[in-house]
N, C-alpha and C positions, 0 to 999 in steps of 0.2 A: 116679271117676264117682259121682255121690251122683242116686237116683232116687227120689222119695215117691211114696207111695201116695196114688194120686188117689183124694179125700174128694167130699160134697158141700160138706162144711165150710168147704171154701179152696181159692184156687188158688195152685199153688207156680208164683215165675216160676224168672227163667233163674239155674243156678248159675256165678258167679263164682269165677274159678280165678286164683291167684296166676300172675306170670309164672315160670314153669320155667326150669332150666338144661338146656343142651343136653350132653350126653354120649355119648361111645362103646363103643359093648357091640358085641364081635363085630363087627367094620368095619360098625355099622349104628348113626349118628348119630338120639338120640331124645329128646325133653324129660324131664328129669325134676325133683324137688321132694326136693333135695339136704338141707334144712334144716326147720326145723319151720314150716307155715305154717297159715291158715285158708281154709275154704272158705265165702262165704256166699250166702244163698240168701232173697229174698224171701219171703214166703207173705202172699196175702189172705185173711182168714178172709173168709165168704159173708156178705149183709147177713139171714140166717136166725140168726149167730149170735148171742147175745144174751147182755148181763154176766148172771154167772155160771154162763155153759155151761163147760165143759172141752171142749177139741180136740186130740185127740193125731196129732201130724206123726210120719209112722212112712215109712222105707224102708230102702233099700242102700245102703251104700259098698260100689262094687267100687273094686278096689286090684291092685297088684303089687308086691309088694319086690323088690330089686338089690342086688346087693356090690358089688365092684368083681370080682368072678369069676364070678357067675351070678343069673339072674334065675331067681324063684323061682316055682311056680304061681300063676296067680290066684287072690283069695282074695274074700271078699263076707264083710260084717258088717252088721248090722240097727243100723239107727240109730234113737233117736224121742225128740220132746219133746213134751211136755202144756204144753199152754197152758193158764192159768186166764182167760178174758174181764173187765175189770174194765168 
């Protein structure tokens, strides 16, 4: 799950997820992202911003790793990218 920090800057739309593989952990059937893929994610910047502002898109990816023997605690990492407005 990827969640930004709402800015007055921009507004983030909806994140777009790869389709998953279905897999079984534990007789309990669940999607998961077996392979490497991407996730993307709209953002508007606001009509305040103006070329040459900088905007930095900052949140979370929460995540869960799996083996094939256990799934491991959730984990959250900080994501962010700067925009340069041209």
């Amino acid at each position: 799950e990827v969640k930004l920090n709402p800015t007055a800057a921009f507004k983030a739309g909806k994140v777009a997820y790869p389709k998953s593989e279905i897999m079984t952990f534990a007789d309990e059937k669940v999607p998961v992202f077996a392979k490497a893929f991407r996730l993307t994610q709209d953002v508007t910047l606001a009509k305040s911003v103006k070329p040459g502002d900088t905007v930095v898109v900052a949140g979370t990816l929460s995540y869960q790793a799996c083996d094939d023997r256990v799934c491991y605690p959730p984990e959250s990492a900080p994501v962010s990218w700067t925009i340069a407005v041209k």
